[in-house]
C-alpha positions as CSV (number, residue, x, y, z in Angstrom):
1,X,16.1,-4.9,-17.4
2,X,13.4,-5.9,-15.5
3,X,11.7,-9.4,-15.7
4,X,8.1,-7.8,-15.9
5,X,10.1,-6.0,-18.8
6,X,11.3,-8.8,-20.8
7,X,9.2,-11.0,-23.3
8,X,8.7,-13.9,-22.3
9,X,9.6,-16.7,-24.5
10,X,6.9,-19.7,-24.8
11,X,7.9,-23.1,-24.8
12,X,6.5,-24.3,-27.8
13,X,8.7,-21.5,-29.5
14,X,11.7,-22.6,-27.7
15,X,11.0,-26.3,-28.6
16,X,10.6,-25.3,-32.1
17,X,14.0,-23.7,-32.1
18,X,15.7,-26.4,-30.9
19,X,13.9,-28.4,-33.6
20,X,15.2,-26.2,-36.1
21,X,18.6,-26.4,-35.1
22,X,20.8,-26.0,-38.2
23,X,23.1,-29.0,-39.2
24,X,26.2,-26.5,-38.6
25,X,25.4,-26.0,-34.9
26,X,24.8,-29.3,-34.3
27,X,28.2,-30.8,-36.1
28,X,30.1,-28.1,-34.1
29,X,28.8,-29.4,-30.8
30,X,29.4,-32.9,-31.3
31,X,33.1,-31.3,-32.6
32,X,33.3,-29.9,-29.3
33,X,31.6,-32.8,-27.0
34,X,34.5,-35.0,-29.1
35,X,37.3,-32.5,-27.2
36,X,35.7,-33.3,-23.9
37,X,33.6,-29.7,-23.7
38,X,30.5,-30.6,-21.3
39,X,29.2,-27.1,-22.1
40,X,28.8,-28.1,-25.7
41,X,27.5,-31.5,-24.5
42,X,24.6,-29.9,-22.7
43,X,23.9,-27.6,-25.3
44,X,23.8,-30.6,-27.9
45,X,21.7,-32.5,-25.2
46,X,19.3,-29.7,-25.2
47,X,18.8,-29.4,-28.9
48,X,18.8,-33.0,-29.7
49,X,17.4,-34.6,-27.3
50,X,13.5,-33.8,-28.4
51,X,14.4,-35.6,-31.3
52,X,16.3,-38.6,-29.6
53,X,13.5,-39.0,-27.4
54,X,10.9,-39.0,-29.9
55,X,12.5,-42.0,-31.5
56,X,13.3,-43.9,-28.7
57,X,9.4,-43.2,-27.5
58,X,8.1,-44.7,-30.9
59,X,10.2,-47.5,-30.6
60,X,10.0,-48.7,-26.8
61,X,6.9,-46.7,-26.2
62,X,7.5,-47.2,-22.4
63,X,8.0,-44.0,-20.3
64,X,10.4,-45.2,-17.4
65,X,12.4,-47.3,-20.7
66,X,12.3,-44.6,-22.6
67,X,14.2,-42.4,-20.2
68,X,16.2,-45.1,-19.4
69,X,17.5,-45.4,-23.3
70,X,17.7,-41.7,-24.2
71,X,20.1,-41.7,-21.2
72,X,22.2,-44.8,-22.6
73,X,22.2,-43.0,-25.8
74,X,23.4,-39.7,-24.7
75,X,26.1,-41.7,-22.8
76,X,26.8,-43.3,-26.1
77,X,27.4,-39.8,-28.1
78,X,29.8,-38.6,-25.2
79,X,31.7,-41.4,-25.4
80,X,31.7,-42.0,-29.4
81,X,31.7,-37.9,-30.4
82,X,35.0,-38.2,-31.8
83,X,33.6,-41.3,-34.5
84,X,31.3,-39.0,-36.0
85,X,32.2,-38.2,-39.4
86,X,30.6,-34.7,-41.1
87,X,31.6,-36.6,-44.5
88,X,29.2,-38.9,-44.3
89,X,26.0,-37.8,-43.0
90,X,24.2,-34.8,-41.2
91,X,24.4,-34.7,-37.6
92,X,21.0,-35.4,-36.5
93,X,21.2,-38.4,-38.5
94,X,23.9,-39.7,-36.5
95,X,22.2,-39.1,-33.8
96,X,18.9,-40.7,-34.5
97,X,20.8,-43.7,-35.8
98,X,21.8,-44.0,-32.4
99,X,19.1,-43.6,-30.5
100,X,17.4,-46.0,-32.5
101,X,19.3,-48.8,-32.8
102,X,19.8,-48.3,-29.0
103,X,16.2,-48.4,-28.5
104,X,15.7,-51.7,-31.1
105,X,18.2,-53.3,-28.6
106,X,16.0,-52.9,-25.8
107,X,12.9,-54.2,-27.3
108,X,14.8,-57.1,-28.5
109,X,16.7,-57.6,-24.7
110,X,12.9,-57.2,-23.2
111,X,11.2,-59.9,-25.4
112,X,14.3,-62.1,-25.0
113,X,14.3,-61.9,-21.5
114,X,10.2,-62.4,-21.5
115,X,10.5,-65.8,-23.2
116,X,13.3,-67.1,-20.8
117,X,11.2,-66.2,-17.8
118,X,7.9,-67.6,-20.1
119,X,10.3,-71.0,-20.4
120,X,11.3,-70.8,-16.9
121,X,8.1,-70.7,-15.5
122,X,6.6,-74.0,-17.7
123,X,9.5,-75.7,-16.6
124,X,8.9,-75.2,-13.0
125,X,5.5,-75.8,-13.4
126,X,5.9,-79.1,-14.5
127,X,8.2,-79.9,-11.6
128,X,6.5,-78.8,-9.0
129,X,3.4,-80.7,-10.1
130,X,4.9,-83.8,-10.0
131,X,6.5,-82.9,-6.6
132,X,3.2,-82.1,-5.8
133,X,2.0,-85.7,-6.8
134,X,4.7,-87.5,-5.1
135,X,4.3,-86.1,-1.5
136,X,0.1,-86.0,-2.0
137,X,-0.1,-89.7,-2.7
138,X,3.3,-91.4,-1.8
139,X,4.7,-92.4,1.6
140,X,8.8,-91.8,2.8
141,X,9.3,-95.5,1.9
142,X,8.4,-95.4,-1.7
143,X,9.6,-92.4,-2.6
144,X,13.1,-93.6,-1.2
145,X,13.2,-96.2,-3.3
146,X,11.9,-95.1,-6.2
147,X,15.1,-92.5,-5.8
148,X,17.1,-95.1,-5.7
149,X,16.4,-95.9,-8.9
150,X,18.1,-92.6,-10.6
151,X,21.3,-92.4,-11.3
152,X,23.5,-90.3,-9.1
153,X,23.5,-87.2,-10.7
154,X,19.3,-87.4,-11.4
155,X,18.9,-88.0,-7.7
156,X,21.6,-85.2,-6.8
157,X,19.6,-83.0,-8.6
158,X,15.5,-83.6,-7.7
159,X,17.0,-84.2,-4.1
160,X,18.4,-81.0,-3.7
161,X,16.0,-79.3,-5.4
162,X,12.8,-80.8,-4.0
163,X,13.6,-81.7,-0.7
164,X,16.7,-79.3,-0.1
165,X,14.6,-76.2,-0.9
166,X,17.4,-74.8,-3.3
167,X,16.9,-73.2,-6.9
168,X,18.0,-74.1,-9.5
169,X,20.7,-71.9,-9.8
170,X,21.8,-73.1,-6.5
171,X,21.7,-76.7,-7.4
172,X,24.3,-75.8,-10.4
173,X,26.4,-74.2,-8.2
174,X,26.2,-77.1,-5.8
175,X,27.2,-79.7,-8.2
176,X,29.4,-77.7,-10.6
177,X,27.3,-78.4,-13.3
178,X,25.5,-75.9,-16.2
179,X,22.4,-75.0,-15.2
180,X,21.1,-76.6,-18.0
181,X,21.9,-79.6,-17.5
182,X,21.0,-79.3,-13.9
183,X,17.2,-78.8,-15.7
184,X,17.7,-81.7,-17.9
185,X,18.5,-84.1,-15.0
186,X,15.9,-82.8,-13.0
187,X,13.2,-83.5,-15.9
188,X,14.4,-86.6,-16.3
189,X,15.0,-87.8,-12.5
190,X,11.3,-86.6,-12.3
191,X,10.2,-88.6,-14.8
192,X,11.3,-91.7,-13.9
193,X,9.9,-90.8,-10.6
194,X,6.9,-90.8,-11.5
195,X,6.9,-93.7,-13.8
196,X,8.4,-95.9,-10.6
197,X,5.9,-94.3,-8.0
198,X,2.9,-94.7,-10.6
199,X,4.0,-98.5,-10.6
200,X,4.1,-99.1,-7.0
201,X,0.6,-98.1,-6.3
C-alpha cells in the first residue's frame, strides 16, 4: 500500500493513545523490561514517558533538568523493573512515584547546592575585604608582624590563601586539614589581623 494511500495518523491521536494505555500493557512491559527485553523497554518508554515527563516538568519546571531527570528515571525503571509488584499498585503509579520523587530530589540537591555557593560567597567576601584593607593601608613591615601574632596554623592558613594565591580547597589539601576548619582559621587569623593592624596605625 502506498503512503499517499494510508491515513495518516495525527499526533495528538497518537499521544492520546499512549495516554490511554491500559494498566495490563503497561504491567506486561515492565514484566518484560524486568527480563532484560529493550524492545519492551522502548515500548514502555514510549507510552509512559508523556506522563513521567509531565511530572517531572511540574516539579523542576526547568527544560534542560527536566530531561535530565526523566532520563535518571527511566534509568531507574530499567534497573529496578524486577521490584515492581502488580499486587500493590497499578503501573503507572509506580512509575509516577518514581519520577517524582526523582524530581523532588533534584529540587532539593539544586537549593542545597544554591545555599552552599550563597555561604561560600559571603564568606569570601568578607575575606577578601579585609585582604583588601590590609594591602590598601598597610606597609610589608606591619603586616609581618601583625602575622606574627597568629598562631601557626591561623598564619598557615591567611598566608597561603592571601598571599599564596590558593583556594581554599587547596589550602586544606596543603595542610591536611577539613576544609572547614581551614575557613574557621582563616576567619579568625583575619580577624586578629585586623584588630593588630587597626592598632598600629
Amino acid at each position: 500500500m502506498s503512503n499517499a494511500g494510508r491515513r495518516q495518523v495525527p499526533a495528538s491521536a497518537t499521544a492520546a493513545g499512549a495516554g490511554r494505555a491500559s494498566a495490563a500493557d503497561l504491567e506486561t512491559l515492565i514484566c518484560g523490561v524486568a527480563r532484560g527485553d529493550q524492545g519492551a523497554f522502548e515500548a514502555l518508554c514510549a507510552r509512559a514517558g508523556p506522563a513521567v515527563f509531565g511530572v517531572v516538568r511540574a516539579v523542576v519546571r526547568d527544560p534542560s533538568q527536566t530531561e535530565e531527570v526523566c532520563q535518571e528515571v527511566l534509568l531507574e525503571v530499567w534497573c529496578a523493573a524486577s521490584r515492581f509488584e502488580p499486587g500493590r499498585g497499578s503501573a503507572l503509579s509506580w512509575l509516577t512515584t518514581i519520577a517524582h520523587r526523582r524530581a523532588v530530589d533534584r529540587v532539593r540537591s539544586e537549593r542545597r547546592a544554591a545555599e552552599r555557593q550563597l555561604r561560600a560567597a559571603s564568606h569570601e567576601v568578607a575575606y577578601d575585604e579585609v585582604a583588601e584593607t590590609v594591602e590598601a593601608r598597610l606597609d610589608g613591615e606591619r603586616v609581618r608582624r601583625c602575622l606574627g601574632s597568629l598562631t601557626s596554623l591561623q598564619r598557615e592558613s591567611v598566608t597561603l590563601a592571601y598571599y599564596g594565591g590558593y583556594t581554599m580547597r587547596e589550602v586544606a589539601v596543603l595542610l591536611s586539614a577539613p576544609e572547614a576548619t581551614v575557613k574557621t582559621r582563616m576567619r579568625d587569623g583575619l580577624i586578629r589581623l585586623r584588630d593588630c593592624l587597626g592598632g598600629t596605625r
